[in-house]
TIMIRO-26523 format. One record per residue (C-alpha): x, y, z. Coordinates in steps of 0.05 Angstrom, whole numbers, padded with zeros to 5 digits, always signed. Example, Ala and Ser with C-alpha at 12.3 -4.5 7.8 and 13.67 -1.06 7.14 Angstrom:
REM residues 2
+00246-00090+00156 +00273-00021+00143 
This chain:
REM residues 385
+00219+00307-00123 +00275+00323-00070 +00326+00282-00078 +00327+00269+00000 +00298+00206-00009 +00354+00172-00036 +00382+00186+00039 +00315+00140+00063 +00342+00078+00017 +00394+00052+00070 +00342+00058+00134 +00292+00028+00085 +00343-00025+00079 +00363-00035+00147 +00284-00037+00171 +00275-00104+00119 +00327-00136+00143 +00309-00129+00217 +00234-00143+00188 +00247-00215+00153 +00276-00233+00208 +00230-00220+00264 +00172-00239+00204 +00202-00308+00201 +00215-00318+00275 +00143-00298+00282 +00115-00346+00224 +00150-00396+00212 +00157-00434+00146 +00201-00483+00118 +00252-00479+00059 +00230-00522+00000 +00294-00559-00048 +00297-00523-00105 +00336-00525-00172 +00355-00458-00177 +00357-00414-00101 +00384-00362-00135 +00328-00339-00167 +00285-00354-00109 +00322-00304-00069 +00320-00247-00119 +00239-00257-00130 +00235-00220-00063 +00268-00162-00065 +00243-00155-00150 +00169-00154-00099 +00202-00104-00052 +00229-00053-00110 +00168-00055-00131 +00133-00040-00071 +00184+00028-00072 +00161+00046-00138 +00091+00051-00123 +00107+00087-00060 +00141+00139-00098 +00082+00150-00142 +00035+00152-00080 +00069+00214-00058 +00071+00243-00128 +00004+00228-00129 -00021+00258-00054 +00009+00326-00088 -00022+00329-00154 -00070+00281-00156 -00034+00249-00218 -00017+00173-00226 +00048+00182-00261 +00115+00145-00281 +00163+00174-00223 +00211+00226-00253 +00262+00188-00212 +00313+00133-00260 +00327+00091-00193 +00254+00091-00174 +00216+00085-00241 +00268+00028-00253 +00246-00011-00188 +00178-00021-00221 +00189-00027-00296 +00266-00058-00298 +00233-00118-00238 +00164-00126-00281 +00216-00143-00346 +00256-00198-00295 +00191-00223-00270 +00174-00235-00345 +00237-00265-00355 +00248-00314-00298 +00165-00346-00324 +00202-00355-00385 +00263-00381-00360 +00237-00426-00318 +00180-00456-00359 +00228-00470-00421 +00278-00502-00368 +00215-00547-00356 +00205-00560-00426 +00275-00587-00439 +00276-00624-00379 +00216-00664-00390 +00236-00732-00385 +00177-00773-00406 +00166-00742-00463 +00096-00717-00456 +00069-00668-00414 -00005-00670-00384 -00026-00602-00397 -00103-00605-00364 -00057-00618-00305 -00007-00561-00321 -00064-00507-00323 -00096-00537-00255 -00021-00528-00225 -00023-00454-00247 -00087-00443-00222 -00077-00460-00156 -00013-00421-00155 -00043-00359-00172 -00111-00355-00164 -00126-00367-00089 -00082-00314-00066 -00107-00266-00119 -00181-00275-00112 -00159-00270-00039 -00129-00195-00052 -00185-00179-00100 -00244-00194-00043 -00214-00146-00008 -00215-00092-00069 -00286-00105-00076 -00293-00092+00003 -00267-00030-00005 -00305-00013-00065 -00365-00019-00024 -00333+00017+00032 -00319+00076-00009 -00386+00081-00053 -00429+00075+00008 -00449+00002-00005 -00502+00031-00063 -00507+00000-00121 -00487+00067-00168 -00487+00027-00249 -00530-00010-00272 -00520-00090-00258 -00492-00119-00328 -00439-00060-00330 -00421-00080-00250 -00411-00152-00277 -00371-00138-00331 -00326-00099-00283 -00333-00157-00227 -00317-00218-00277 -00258-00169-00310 -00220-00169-00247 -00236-00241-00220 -00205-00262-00292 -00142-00234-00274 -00166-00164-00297 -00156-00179-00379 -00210-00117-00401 -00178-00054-00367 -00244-00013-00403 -00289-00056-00347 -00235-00044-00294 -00272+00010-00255 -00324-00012-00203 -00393+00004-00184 -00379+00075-00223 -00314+00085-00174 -00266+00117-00231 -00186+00088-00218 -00206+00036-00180 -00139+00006-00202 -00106+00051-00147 -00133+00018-00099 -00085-00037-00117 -00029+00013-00150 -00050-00019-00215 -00002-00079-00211 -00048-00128-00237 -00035-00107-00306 +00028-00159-00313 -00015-00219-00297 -00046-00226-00368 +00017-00232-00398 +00035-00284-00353 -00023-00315-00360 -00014-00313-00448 +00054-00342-00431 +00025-00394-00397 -00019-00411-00451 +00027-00403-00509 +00077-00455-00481 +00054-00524-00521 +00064-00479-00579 +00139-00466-00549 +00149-00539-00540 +00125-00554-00615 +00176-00500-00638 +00229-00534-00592 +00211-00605-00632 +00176-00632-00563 +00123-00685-00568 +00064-00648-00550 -00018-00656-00569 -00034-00613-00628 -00105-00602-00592 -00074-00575-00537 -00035-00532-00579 -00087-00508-00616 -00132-00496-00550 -00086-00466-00511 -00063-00418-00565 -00127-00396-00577 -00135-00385-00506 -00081-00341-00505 -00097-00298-00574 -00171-00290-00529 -00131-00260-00475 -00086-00221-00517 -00153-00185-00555 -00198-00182-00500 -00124-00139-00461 -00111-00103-00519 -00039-00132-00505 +00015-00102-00529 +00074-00139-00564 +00133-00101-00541 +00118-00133-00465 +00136-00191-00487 +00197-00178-00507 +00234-00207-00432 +00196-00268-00442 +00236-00279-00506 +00308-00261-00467 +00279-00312-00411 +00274-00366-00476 +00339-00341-00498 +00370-00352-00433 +00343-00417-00420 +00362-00446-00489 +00439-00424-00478 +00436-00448-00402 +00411-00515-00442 +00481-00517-00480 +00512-00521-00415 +00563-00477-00441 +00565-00430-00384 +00568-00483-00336 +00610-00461-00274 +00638-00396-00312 +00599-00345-00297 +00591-00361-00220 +00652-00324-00214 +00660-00253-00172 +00679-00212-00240 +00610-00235-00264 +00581-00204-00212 +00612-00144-00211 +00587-00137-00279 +00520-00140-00273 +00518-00093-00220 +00561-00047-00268 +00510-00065-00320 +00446-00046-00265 +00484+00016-00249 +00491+00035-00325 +00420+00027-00344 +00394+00067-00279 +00437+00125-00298 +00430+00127-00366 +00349+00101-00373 +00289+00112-00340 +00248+00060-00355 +00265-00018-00362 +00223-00026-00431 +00272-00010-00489 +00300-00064-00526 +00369-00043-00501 +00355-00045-00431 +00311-00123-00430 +00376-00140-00456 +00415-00115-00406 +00369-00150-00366 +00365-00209-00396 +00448-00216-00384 +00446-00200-00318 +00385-00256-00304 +00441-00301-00347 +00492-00291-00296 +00448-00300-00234 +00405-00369-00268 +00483-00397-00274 +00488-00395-00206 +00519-00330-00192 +00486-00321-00118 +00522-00249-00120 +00562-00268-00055 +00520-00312-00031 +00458-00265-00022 +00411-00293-00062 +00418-00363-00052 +00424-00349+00029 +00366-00376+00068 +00350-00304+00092 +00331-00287+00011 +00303-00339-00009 +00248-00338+00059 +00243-00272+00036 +00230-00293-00034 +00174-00338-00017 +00123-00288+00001 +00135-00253-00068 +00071-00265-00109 +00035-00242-00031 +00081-00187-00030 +00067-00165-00101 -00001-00165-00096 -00020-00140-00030 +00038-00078-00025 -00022-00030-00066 -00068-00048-00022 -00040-00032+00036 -00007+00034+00016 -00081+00059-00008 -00106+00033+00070 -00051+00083+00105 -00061+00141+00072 -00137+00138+00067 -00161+00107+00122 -00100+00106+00164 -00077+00175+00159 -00131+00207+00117 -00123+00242+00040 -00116+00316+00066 -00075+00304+00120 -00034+00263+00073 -00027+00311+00024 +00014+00363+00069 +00061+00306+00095 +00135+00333+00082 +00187+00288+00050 +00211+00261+00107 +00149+00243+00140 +00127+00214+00089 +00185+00157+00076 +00181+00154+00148 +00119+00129+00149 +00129+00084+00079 +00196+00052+00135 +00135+00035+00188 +00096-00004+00138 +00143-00056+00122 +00139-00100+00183 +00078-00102+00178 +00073-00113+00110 +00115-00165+00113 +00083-00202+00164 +00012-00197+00125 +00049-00231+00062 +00081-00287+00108 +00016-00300+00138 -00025-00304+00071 +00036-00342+00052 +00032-00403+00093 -00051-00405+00114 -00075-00381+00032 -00009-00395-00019 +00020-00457+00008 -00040-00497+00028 -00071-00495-00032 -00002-00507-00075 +00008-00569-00029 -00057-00587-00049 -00048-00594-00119 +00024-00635-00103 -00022-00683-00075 -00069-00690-00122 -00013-00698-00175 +00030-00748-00128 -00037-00795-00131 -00045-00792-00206 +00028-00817-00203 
């Protein structure tokens, strides 16, 4: 890979910025109060790095027709280093839940509803489209028989969990259609599941039957995936974090500026000397550095401005749509051949064009498909109340 395209990261960075803020002049939406902005604002550009790393594989990919790891520390890092704070923060911020349940019991039918309507909508909404293309691209003919199309069908409208029944109607990588990302959401979705047996370990009152449900659930999804235990690994630094936030030990200390300068020396370290984000070393390091930001270190007040956290709000649109769209431009858009002789430059040049309008797809599914349906199921749990 030429290493010209580290040149491309500062126009890449100057074109979001311009981006969010036209997007939000554009579409409006309103800042919600939330406990901890910080994170808020970094979910965003964890979506965005993201969005880079699969764009680097795209045009690794275009050349050799191999979906590959990039070669690239900065760049592999964007996708695997973000997936392991993704993993972290659902910890984090589900345990924080757990200790700060004040009533002492916690109406789990109600808890998986919440979930569901956070993530589903917007992901059956991104997996319609798969399915459209699917169709699109195997000349709406049926091409396997119909019980192997429905195990494929029902594998990705459940979140994906069998990865053997991931290819449809006989279309082999169908996953690149999305850049593979859905491959995190089962272990959210164990996570999810495993929590009332979290809250028994933390000695809170909770219903053995939903323990015992849930966590059967969750060994399901586990088999069915094939999971593997070293991914969850950041969940337990986002516990970790979480219980020594819960001392309130840290309280105030580690807002300060050295703190940040650390875990950008920290960052820094594990790009240069790792190329991945997966070794216990390196969730760790990341696991510190999500410690210093969940205290309330806004590093300089960019994370916790109202520019990152608008930005952070499309993230779960953001993170599921960015595959789709990159397999639009350069097979419909701009065509496979053509695409394959693009130079360097031309192509990060035309990765730079696709972020407005990125963007503005995410805001847009944002406020008419995410937040609808999440205000929905406030309401419903307001009249309960």
């Amino acid at each position: 890979m030429n290493f010209t395209v580290y040149a491309f990261l500062i126009p890449i960075l100057a074109v979001l910025i311009v981006s969010v803020l036209l997007v939000n002049k554009l579409v409006k939406t309103d800042l919600s109060e939330i406990r901890y902005p910080e994170i808020d604002g970094l979910r965003g550009y964890l979506a965005f790095f993201v969005f880079l790393h699969h764009s680097y594989i795209w045009q690794v990919f275009l050349k050799t027709e191999n979906w590959e790891d990039p070669a690239s520390n900065l760049f592999n890092q964007f996708g695997e280093t973000t997936v392991v704070f993704f993993f972290i923060i659902t910890a984090f911020l589900f345990t924080t839940k757990l200790f700060n349940n004040k009533t002492g019991e916690i109406d789990w039918p109600d808890y998986l509803k919440s979930r569901f309507f956070r993530l589903f909508p917007m992901y059956f909404f991104s997996v319609i489209i798969i399915f459209f293309l699917v169709a699109h691209l195997t000349q709406f003919t049926i091409r396997v028989p119909f019980i192997e199309n429905l195990k494929s069908v029902l594998s990705w409208l459940f979140f994906n969990v069998s990865k053997k029944n991931s290819d449809l109607n006989g279309l082999e990588d169908t996953f690149i259609l999305n850049s593979g990302i859905t491959w995190t959401l089962p272990y959210e979705w164990t996570f999810y599941f495993l929590l009332p047996l979290i809250a028994l370990w933390f000695k809170i009152k909770v219903n053995l039957k939903a323990v015992f449900a849930f966590t059967a659930a969750a060994a399901i999804i586990m088999v069915i995936n094939k999971s593997s235990l070293r991914h969850f690994m950041p969940f337990v630094g986002g516990i970790i974090v979480a219980i020594l936030l819960n001392t309130k030990k840290f309280e105030g200390i580690l807002k300060q500026k050295k703190y940040t300068i650390l875990a950008i020396l920290l960052l820094a370290l594990s790009v240069y000397f790792f190329n991945g984000g997966r070794k216990p070393i390196q969730i760790v390091i990341s696991s510190v550095v999500f410690l210093i930001i969940a205290s309330g270190n806004s590093f300089l007040g960019i994370l916790s401005s109202a520019f990152s956290r608008k930005f952070g709000q499309i993230t779960y649109s953001l993170y599921l749509l960015h595959g789709i769209l990159l397999f639009i431009i350069f097979y419909f858009i701009i065509g496979f051949e053509k695409a394959k002789m693009l130079t360097n430059s031309e192509f990060w040049l035309i990765i730079i064009a696709s972020i407005f309008p990125l963007l503005l797809i995410c805001q847009l599914t944002f406020k008419y498909i995410e937040l609808p349906l999440m205000s929905m199921s406030k309401r419903n749990k307001t009249k309960k109340l």
